[in-house]
C-alpha positions as CSV (number, residue, x, y, z in Angstrom):
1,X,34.5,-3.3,54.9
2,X,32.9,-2.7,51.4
3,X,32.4,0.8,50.3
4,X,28.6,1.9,49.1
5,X,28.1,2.3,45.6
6,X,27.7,5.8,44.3
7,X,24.9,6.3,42.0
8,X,24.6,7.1,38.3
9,X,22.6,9.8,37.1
10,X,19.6,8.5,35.4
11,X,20.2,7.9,32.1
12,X,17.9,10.1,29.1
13,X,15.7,8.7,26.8
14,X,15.5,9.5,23.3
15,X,11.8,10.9,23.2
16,X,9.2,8.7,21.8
17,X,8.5,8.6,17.8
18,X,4.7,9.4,17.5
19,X,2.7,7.7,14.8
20,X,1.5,9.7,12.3
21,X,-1.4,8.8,10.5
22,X,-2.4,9.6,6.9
23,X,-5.6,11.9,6.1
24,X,-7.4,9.8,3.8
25,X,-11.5,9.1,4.0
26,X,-12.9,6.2,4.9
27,X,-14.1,3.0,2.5
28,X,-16.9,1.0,3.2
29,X,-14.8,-1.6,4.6
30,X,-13.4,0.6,6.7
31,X,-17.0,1.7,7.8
32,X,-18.2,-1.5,8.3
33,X,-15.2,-3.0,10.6
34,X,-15.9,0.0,12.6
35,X,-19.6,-0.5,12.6
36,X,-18.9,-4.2,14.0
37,X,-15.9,-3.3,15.9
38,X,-18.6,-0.7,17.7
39,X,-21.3,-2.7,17.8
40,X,-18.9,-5.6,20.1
41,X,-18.3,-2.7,22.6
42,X,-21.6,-2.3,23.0
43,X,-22.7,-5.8,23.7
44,X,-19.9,-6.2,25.5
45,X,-20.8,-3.0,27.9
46,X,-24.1,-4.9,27.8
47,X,-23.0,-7.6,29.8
48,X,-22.5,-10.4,26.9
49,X,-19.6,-12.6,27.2
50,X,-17.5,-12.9,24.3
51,X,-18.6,-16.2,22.6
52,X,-22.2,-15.0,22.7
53,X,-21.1,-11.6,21.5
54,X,-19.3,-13.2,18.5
55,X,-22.4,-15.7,17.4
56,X,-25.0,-12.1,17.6
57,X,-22.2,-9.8,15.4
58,X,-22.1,-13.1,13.1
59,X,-25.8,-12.9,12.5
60,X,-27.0,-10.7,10.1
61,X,-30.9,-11.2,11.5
62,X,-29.7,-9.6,15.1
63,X,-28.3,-6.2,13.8
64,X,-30.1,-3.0,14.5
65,X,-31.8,-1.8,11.7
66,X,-29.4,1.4,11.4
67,X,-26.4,-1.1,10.8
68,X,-25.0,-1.8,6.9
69,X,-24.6,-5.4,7.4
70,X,-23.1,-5.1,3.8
71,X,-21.3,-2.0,2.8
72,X,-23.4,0.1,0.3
73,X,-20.9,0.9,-2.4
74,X,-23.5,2.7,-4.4
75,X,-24.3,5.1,-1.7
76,X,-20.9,6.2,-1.1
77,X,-20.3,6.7,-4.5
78,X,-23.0,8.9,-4.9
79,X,-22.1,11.6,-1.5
80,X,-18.5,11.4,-3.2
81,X,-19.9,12.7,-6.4
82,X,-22.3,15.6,-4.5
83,X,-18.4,17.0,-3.3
């Protein structure tokens, strides 16, 4: 007849290294991948599948009018200045 296993303790992790991410501001690239990036979601929550949310993102002519569909350099340039 076999004798039962005891148990080991649980073993302890080494706690999790956290991501830290630099303060820097944001370019007009970076505005404008999260414009599209926002503007998926938001067909997406619409009920558009993917391959019809891609072709409407891809399409200038089917952007709100709010949305830089080309990042305004110019403009940011001139609120950095105004700091």
């Amino acid at each position: 007849m076999a004798t039962p296993r005891k148990k080991e303790p649980a073993k302890k992790s080494a706690p999790k290294k956290v991501a830290t991410v630099r303060d820097e501001e944001l370019t007009a690239l970076d505005v404008h991948a999260i414009q599209l990036h926002e503007l998926y979601k938001a067909y997406r929550r619409a009920g558009f599948d993917v391959a019809n949310t891609l072709t409407l993102i891809t399409s200038p002519d089917a952007h709100p009018d709010w949305f830089m569909t080309v990042p305004d350099l110019e403009l940011l340039e001139d609120e950095e200045e105004d700091d």
